[in-house]
N, C-alpha and C positions, 0 to 999 in steps of 0.2 A: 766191496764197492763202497765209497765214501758217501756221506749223508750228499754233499757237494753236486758231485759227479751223477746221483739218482735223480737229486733235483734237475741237474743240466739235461738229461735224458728227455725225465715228465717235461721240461719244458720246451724243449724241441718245437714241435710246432707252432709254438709261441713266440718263441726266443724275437725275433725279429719286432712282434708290437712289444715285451717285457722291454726291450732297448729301448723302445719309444718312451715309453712310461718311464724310466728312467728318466731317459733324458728332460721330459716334462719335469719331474723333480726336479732335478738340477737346475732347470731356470724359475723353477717355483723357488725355490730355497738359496735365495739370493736377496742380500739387503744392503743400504747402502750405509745404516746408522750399524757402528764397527762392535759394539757390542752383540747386537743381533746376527749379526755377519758370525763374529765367533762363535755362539751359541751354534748355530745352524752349521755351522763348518764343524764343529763337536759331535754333532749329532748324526751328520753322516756315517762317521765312525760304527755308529750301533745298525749298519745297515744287513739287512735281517733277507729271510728267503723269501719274500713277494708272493707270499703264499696267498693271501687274498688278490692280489691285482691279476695273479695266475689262474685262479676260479675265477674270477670276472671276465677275463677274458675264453677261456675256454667257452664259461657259459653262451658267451656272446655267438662264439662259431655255431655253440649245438644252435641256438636259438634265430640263426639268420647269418650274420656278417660282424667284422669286427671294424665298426666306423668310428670318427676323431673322437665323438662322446666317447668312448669307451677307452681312450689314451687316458685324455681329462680325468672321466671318473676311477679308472686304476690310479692315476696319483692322487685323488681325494680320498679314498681308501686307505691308503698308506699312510696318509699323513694324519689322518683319523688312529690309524693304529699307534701310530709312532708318539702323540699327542696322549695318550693313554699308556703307554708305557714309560714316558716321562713324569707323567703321574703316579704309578703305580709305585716308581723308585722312590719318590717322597714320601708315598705312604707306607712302605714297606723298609725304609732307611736303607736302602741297597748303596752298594758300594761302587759295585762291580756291573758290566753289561757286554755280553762280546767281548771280553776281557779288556776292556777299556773302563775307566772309571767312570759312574753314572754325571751326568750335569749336578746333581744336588752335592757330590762327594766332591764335587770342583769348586762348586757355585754359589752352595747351600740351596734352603728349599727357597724360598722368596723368587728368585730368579727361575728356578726348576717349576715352579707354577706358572708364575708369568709365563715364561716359554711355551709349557704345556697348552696354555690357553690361547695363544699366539698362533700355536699348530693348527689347535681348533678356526680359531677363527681365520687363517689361510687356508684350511679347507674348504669350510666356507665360503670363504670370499672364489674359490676357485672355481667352485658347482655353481655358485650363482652368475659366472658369466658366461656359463650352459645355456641357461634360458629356458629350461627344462623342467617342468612344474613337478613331473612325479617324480624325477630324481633327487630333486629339492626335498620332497617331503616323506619320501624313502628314507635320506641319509639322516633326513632332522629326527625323526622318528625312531631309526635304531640309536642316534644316541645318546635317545630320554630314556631309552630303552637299557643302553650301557652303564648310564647314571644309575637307576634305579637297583639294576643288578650291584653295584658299587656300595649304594647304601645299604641294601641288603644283606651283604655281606657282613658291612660293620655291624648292623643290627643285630647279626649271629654269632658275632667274637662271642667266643668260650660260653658259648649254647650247649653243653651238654645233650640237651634233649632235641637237640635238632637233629631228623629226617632225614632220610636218602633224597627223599622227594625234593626238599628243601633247600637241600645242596645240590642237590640240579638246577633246581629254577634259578637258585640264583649263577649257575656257570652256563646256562644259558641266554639268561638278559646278559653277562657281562663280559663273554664270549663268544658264544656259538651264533649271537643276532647279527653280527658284523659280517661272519663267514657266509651267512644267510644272505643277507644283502650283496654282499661281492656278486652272488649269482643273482639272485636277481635285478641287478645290473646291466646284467649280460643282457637282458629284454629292452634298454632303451632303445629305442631309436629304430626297432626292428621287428614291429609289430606279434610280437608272436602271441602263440595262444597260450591262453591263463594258468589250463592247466599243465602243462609244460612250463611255466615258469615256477609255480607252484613245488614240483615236482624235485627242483635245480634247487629250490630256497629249502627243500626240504634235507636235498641233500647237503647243504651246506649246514643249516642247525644239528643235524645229526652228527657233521661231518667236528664242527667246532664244538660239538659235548664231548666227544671223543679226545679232541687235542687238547680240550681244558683237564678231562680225566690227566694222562698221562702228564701233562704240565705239573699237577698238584702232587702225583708220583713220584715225579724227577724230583722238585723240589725237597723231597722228605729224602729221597735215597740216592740221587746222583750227586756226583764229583763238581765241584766248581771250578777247575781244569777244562774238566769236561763239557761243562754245560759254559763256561766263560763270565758266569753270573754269581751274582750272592743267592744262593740258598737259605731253607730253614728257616724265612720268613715269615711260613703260615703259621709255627707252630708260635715261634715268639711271641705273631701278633693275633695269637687264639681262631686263627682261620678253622674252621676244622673241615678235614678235604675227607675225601674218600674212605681212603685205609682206615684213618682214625676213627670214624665214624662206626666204620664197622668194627672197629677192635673195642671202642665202647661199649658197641650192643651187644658180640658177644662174651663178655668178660663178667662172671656171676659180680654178683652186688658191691660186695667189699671188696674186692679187685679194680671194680670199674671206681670205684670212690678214690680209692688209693692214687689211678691215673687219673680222674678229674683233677686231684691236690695235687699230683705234678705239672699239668696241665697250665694249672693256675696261678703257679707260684714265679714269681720274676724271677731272674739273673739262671747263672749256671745252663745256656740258652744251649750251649755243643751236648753237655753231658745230660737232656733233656732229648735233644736230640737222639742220642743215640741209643737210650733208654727206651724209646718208640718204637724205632727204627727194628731194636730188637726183638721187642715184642711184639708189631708186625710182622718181622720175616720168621717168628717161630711160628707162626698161625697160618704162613702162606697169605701172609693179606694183600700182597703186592700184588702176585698174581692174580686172587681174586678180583683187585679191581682194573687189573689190565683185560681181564675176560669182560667186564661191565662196557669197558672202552671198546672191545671187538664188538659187543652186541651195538652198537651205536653206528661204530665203522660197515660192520653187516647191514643196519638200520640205512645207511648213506648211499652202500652200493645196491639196495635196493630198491631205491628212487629215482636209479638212471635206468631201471629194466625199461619202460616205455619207451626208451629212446632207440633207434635203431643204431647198428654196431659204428664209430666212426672211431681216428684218432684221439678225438676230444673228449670224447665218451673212456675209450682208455686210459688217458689221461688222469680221469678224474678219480676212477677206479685206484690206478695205480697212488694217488696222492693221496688218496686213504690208507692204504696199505702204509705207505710211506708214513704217516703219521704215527700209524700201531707200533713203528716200530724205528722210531726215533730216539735217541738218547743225547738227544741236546735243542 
């Protein structure tokens, strides 16, 4: 069964408000000055699997009903993500995206920013005619929260000495808080109780440490066919994700040196790659950190146990699962 067609399934009981939210985009992303019309008509193009608007809504059924605030705030979510993934291709020089060339490889970055910030601030402008105080300061909040993970990152380009720990917090502020939010979302407008919402945000940060693990995976060992995108970006730009971390730690002294100096060294960026690539899969380190990723997916579906059995609740279940075992 196609990544596609599992999505279509999980979404089922959705399907009907996802078209919503849709189509709220689509009148969202509408300009009259022709440059911004094309950007935004560009960017359709990179339209992705509504994985958060999909957890927001769900959230919302477990937590009450799914009302117009929750059309709205699934496309301020999305555009929130999508505003951040035009970013990311500037800071990561990508080329490629859903096999369409990124806005920066079209546009350069100048424009690729602008835009970026454009997204932001039409999120914005979109929640604030909610009139909704705590979704207001929900959404502004996870994304001082996405910044911070952002610069943290950079702070840790070719860190050697950085931490399992370390590289969590930061794939969680710059990840896993947005997935968090999506569900806790799902509580506007529908009184529920705290800790059930609680319990939904928990399952979302666990749920997005898990898709960030495997994201950073893909990156290092999938196909760009495959995946539609430029790879090999973290290693270039001294990201250091999971597997590598751990191939650091366990690699005796003068080995681990040897790979810091390759690490480190500019150009020759493919046969760097594959260099890694190798010396991860002779250690099984791929797998090891796909089992880190299940303990996280385990960690998610263990946050819906209070809930009593419904569609939505399988859903959610099921779209972890789905994540463990995505390849694009």
């Amino acid at each position: 069964m196609s990544q596609a067609t599992t999505l279509k399934n999980l979404y089922e009981p959705i399907q009907g408000e996802i078209d919503r939210v849709e189509e709220a985009l689509h009148k969202e992303l509408l300009h009259q000055n022709p440059f911004v019309a094309l950007l935004l008509k560009h960017s359709t193009k990179f339209h992705g699997k509504r994985v958060r608007p999909a957890l927001l809504l769900h959230c919302a059924h477990i937590l009450g009903e799914v009302r117009e605030v929750h059309i709205s705030l699934g496309s301020v979510v999305e555009m929130l993500h999508n505003a951040t993934l035009v970013h990311d291709d500037v800071l990561d020089e990508a080329l490629l995206r859903r096999q369409v060339r990124t806005l920066n490889a079209v546009w350069g970055n100048e424009a690729s920013i602008l835009f970026g910030d454009y997204l932001f601030a039409k999120a914005y402008t979109l929640c604030a005619r909610l009139h909704n105080r705590d979704a207001n300061l929900i959404l502004a909040g996870t994304v001082e929260e996405m910044c911070v993970g952002e610069l943290s990152q950079i702070s840790t380009k070719f860190n050697f000495d950085m931490t399992e720990e370390q590289y969590l917090q930061v794939i969680r502020h710059k990840t896993a808080s947005l997935f968090a939010t999506a569900c806790r979302l799902g509580s506007v407008g529908n009184g529920a109780d705290p800790s059930a919402v609680e319990a939904l945000a928990a399952y979302g940060n666990a749920f997005g440490t898990a898709f960030q693990i495997i994201d950073d995976c893909l990156d290092l060992s999938g196909s760009e066919q495959e995946m539609g995108k430029s790879l090999g970006s973290d290693l270039e730009k001294g990201k250091l994700t999971l597997p590598v971390l751990k191939l650091l730690r366990d690699l005796p002294s003068r080995d681990r040196k040897d790979l810091q100096d390759l690490l480190a060294a500019r150009g020759n960026e493919a046969e760097k790659r594959e260099t890694v690539l190798r010396m991860i899969r002779e250690r099984d380190l791929l797998a090891w950190s796909l089992r880190r990723a299940a303990e996280y997916i385990d960690e998610a579906k263990a946050s819906l146990r209070q809930f009593r059995d419904s569609v939505h609740i399988e859903s959610l279940q099921s779209l972890a699962d789905f994540a463990l075992e995505r390849r694009a």
